[in-house]
C-alpha positions in Angstrom: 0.0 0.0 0.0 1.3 3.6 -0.5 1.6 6.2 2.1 3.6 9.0 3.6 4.8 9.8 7.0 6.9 12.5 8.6 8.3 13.5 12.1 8.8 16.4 13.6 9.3 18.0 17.3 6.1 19.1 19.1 6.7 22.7 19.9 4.3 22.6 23.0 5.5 19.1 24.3 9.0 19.1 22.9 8.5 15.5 21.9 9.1 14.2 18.5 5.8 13.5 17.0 5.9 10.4 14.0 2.7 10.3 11.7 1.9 7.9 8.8 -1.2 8.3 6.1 -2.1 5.7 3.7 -2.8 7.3 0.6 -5.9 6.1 -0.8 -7.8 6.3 -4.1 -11.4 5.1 -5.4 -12.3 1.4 -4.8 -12.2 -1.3 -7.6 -15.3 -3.3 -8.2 -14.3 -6.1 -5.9 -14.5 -3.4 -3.0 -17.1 -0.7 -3.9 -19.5 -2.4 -1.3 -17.0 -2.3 1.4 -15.9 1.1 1.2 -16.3 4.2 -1.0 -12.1 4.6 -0.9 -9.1 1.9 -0.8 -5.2 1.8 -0.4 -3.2 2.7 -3.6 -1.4 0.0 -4.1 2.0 -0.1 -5.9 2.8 -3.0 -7.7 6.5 -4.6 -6.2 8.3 -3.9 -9.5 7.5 0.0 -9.2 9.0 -0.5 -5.7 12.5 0.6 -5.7 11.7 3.3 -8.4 8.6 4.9 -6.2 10.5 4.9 -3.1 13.7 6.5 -4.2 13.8 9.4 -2.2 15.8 11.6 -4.8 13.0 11.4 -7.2 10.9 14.2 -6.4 8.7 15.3 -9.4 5.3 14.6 -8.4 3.8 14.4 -11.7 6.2 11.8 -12.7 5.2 9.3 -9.1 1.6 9.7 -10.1 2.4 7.2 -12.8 2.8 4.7 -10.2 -0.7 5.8 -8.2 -3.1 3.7 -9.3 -6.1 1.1 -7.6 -6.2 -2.1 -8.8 -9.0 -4.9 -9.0 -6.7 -8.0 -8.0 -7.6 -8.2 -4.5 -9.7 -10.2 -2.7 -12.2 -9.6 0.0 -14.2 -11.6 2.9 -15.3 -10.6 6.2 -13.4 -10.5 9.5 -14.7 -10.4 12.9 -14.8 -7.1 15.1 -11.1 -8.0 16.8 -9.7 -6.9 14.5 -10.4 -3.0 15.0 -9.2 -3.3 18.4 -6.7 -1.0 19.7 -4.5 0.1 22.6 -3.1 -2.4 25.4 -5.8 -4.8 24.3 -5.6 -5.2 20.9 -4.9 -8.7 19.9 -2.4 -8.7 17.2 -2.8 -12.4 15.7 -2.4 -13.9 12.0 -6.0 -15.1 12.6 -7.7 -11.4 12.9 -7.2 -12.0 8.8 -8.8 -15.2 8.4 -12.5 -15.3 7.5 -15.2 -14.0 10.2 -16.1 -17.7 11.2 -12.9 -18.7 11.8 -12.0 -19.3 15.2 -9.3 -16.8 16.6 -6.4 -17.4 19.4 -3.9 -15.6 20.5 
């Protein structure tokens, strides 16, 4: 998936803040019913290309912006929009709904 992140140092707090933002774009077919957006995704050979951090012409890394309609989708159970101390970070979040999940 593409996105962007940046640090920088609170000027209140004086601690250094880090921030990340997927980029996303209009859903393909397979996900229009999910969602009215989805991740850009960037195909691994674009990779080393699109991440080059000298290459800075915008226009030129749009090239590489695009959705795509190879993905799949099925439905998860609610764990896996936990958060904080008692999110449950397991392989098995992933798996479909009625799948039984352990930690």
């Amino acid at each position: 998936m593409a996105g962007v992140c940046d640090h920088w140092i609170d000027k209140v707090s004086g601690e250094l803040v880090m921030s990340t933002a997927i980029i996303t774009t209009a859903p393909c077919e397979n996900l229009r019913h999910v969602h009215y957006r989805m991740p850009v995704m960037i195909r691994k050979e674009d990779w080393v290309e699109r991440l080059d951090p000298k290459i800075q012409d915008s226009i030129y890394l749009r090239q590489f912006i695009s959705g795509t309609d190879k993905v799949s989708v099925h439905e998860v159970g609610l764990g896996v929009s936990g958060a904080g101390k008692n999110r449950l970070d397991a392989e098995a979040l992933i798996k479909p709904k009625d799948a039984e999940v352990s930690e």
